[in-house]
N, C-alpha and C positions, 0 to 999 in steps of 0.2 A: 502465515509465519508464526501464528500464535495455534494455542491448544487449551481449549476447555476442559476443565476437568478434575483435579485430585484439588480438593480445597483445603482448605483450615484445618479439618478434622484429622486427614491424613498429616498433616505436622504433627497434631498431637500424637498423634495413632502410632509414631515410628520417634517420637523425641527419647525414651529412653535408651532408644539403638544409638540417636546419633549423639546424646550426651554420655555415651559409653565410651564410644568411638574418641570423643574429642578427651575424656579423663586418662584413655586405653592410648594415647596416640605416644608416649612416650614409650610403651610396651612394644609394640608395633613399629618403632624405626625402624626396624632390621628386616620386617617382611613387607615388600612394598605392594600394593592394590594393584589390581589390574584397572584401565582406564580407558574406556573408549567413547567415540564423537558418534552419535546417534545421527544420522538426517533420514528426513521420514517426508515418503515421496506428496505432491501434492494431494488436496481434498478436492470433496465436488464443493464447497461450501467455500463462498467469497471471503471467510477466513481464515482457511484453508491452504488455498489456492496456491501460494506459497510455498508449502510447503512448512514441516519444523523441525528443529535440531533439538538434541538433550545429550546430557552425559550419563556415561554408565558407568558404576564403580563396583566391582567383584573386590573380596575380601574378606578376610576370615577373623571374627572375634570369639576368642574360648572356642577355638574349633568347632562353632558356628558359619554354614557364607554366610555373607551377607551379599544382595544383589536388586543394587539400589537405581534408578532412575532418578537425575536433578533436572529440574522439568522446570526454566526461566518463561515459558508462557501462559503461565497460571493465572486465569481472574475471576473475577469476582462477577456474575452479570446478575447486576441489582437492577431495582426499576429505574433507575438514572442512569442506566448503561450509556445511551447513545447519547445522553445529555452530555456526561464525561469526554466521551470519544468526541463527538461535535466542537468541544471547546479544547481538546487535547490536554487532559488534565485526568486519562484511564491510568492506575497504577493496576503494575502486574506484579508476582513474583514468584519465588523459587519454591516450588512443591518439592516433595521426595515421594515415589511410592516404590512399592515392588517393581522388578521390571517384569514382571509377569504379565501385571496389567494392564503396565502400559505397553507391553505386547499386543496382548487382545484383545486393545483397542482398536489398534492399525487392521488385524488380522479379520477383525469384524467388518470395519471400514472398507476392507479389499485394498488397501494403501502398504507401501514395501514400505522397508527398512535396512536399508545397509550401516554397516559400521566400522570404523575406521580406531584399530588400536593404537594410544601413543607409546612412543619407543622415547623415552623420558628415563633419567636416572633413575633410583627408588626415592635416592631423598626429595627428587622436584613430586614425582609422583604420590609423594606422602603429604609434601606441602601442598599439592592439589587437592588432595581428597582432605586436609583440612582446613583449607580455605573452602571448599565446597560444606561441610559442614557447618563453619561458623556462619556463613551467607545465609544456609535457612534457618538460622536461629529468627525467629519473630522479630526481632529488634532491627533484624538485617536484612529480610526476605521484598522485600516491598521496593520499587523502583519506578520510575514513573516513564511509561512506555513511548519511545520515538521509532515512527518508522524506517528511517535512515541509520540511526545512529546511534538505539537503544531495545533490542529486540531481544528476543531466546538465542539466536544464535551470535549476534555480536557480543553478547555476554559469554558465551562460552569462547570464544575468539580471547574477550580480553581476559579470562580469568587462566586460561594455557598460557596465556604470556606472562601474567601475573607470578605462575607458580613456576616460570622457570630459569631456573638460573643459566642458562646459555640463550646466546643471542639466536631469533629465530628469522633466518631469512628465508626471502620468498622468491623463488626461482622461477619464473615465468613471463609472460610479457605483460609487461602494463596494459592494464584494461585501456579500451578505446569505446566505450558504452558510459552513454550519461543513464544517468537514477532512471531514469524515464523508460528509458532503450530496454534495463538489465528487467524491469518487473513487467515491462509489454508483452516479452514471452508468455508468460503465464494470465494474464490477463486476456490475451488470445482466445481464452477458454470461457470467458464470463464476458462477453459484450455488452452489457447492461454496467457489470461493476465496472466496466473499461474504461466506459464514457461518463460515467457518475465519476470516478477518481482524476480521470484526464483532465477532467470541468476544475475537480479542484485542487489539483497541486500546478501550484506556480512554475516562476521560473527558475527557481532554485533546484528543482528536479532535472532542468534539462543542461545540468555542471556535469561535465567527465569525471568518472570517478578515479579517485587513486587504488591505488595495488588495497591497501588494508577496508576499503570503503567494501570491499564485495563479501565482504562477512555478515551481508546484512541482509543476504539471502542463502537460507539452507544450502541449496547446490551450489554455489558461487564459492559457499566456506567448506565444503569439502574438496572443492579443486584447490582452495588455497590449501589447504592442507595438504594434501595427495605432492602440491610443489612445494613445500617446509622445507626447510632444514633445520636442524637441532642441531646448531652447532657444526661439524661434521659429518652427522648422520641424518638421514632421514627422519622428517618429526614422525611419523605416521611408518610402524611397524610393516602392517598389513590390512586391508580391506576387503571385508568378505558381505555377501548379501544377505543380510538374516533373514526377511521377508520380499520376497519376489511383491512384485504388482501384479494385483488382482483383478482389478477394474479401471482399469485405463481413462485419462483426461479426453474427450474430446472434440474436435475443432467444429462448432458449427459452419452450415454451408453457407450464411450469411451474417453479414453486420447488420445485424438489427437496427441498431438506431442508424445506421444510414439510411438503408432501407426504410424506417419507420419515417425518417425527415426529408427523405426524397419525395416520398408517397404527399408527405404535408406540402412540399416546393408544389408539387404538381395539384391538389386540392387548393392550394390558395389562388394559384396561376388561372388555374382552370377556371372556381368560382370569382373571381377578380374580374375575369373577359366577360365572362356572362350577365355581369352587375354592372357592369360599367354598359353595357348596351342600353341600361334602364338611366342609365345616368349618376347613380350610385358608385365611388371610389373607395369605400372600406366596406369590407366584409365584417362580420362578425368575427368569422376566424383569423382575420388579422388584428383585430381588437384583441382576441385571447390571444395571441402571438406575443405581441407588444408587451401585453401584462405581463405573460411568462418571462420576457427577457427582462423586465424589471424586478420581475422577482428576484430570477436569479444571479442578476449585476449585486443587491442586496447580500445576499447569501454569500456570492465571492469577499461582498468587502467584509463582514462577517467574520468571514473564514481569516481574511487577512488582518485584520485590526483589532479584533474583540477575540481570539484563542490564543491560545497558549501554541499552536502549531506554525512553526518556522519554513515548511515545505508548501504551505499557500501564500505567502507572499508574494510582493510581487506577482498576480494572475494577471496577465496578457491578453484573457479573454474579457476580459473586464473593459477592453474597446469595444464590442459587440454588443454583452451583457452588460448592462447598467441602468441604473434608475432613468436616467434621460427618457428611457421611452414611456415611464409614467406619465412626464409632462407632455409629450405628443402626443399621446392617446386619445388625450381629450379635446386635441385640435380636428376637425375633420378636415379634408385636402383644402375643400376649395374654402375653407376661413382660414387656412396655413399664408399669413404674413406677418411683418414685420421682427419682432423677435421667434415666434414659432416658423418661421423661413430659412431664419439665422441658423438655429438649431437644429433645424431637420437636416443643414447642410454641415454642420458640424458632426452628424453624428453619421452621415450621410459619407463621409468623410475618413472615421472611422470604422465601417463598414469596409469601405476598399480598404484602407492598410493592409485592416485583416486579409482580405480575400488576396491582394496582389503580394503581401508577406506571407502567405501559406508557404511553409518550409523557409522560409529564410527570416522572421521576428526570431526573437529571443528564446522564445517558449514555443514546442511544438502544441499544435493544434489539432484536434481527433478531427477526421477524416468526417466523420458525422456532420460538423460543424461547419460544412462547403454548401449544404443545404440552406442553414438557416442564414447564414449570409446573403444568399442569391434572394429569400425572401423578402430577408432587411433591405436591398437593393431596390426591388420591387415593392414594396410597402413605401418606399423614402421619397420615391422618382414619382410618384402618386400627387406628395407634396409642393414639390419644387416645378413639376412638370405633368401638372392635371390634364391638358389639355392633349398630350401623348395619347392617353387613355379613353376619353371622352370627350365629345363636341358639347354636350347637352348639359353638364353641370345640372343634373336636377335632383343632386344628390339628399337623401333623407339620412339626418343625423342621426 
């Protein structure tokens, strides 16, 4: 939903256009810009994936066009990139460049472009294009980036409403898709970021969204628009396809990490029956299991308690995932009592929620995650009920 590209340099590179434009904007009442809503098909690239929207502004100074691109997902990718993003504290903001470029961008990329004109008085149309001026002024370009709620195209959502003076309603049926539902479409297309994003947005992603919520995806904010009103008229003119798609998204034949963690279910199962004939009840690879789940119980609370990101709260998978298995780890089955009994049944416990609340807990659950349950399942019953497994207890630690 975001786009790399036109940095700092390009504000300088175009400031004397737009501080023209804003000393010119008294001059210019009377002829109003043309204005249109860019959405630009998805990328192969998990930042991409999305999709992103820009505004296009046509206009004429001293019988000059002008034909500008305002581009709200502009960043910066320093060495503390993913540190930022991690903690949710990435600012992005509002470039301007040619819309040449930001043509043959897409056109290299093999990615469409359709655009959507608004049919807006001149004077809301004048107030648009000088609110979109002052916004890239340096002092105002910069916004601190929310996936939900603070994107390229939720910014252009609120700045058309901003600039106009008639009420703008929305004609269509109330969405019946939570956050979760509206970005799994696309996410279809990268099963690795699927399962990496599902792991970490909470349960505040799995809320129904309202009518103005779906501006927070490029295609989502062109149907809302295509359903506008302005008042009594349609907000959106007309829509034409400026760049067809080129290279099309498409659907792998498998879910990878299911596949990948079915393949584990059946490697631990397997080597589990085989070691247990020697009298041995953990594996190696249930040892590295265990750790991985404590890792990433860690990393949820993380995400939930120490960022700035309000869509990992509340994680659900955080009954599976969690430190607990640190301290089991270093229990072997057949020393598992007293308090390591206690615990292996508490977590043992948690396990099932998970697996008998699959589709019905709070928070949807990746499909992936049916595996390593059946694991934890199998890794727990080890503890509480050794003797399932083996007669000979001759287990080496």
């Amino acid at each position: 939903m975001y786009l790399k590209g036109y940095g700092r340099f390009d504000m300088k590179k175009y400031f004397l256009i737009l501080w023209s434009v804003l000393v010119l904007g008294e001059i210019q009442a009377s002829v109003a810009p043309r204005i249109s809503v860019l959405t630009c098909s998805p990328g192969h690239e998990l930042y991409s994936v999305f999709g992103h929207t820009a505004l296009r502004v046509q206009d004429t100074i001293d019988n000059k066009p002008l034909d500008l691109v305002f581009n709200y997902g502009t960043f910066q990718f320093t060495d503390d990139f993913y540190y930022k993003f991690a903690q949710g504290r990435l600012d992005y903001y509002l470039s301007v460049a040619p819309f040449y470029e930001f043509q043959q961008q897409y056109l290299f990329d093999g990615r469409g472009i359709r655009e959507q004109y608004l049919q807006m008085s001149d004077a809301d149309l004048i107030v648009l294009e000088q609110l979109l001026f002052e916004n890239s002024e340096e002092a105002n370009a910069t916004f601190r980036y929310h996936f939900f709620k603070d994107n390229c195209s939720v910014r252009v959502w609120e700045i058309i409403k901003k600039a106009s003076s008639q009420p703008i309603q929305i004609q269509r049926a109330q969405p019946s898709s939570t956050f979760r539902q509206a970005i799994q479409t696309y996410l279809d297309y990268m099963p690795w970021g699927d399962w990496g994003i599902d792991l970490a947005l909470g349960a505040p992603c799995d809320d129904k969204m309202e009518m103005e919520n779906l501006a927070f995806l490029p295609d989502s904010l062109e149907n809302l628009l295509a359903h506008a009103q302005y008042g009594q008229s349609p907000l959106v003119a007309r829509s034409v396809e400026m760049i067809p798609v080129d290279q099309e998204l498409i659907l792998p034949r498998w879910n990878f990490p299911f596949v990948v963690n079915l393949l584990l279910l059946v490697m631990i199962v397997g080597s589990g029956i085989y070691f247990s004939k020697q009298g041995k009840l953990r594996t190696w690879l249930e040892t590295i299991t265990m750790l991985i789940f404590g890792w990433l119980g860690l990393f949820l609370i993380f995400l939930w308690f120490f960022t700035d990101h309000d869509t990992t709260h509340a994680n659900w998978n955080l009954l599976w995932a969690n430190p607990i298995w640190f301290y089991l780890m270093w229990y072997a089955p057949r020393r598992c009592a007293g308090w390591q009994r206690k615990i292996t049944w508490i977590q043992l416990s948690l396990t099932l929620i998970s697996f008998l609340g699959f589709g019905f807990l709070p928070q949807s659950f990746h499909i992936a995650v049916l595996p390593l349950l059946l694991i934890q399942v199998y890794t727990l019953l080890k503890n509480v009920k050794p003797f399932w497994f083996t007669q000979q207890l001759n287990e080496k630690v």
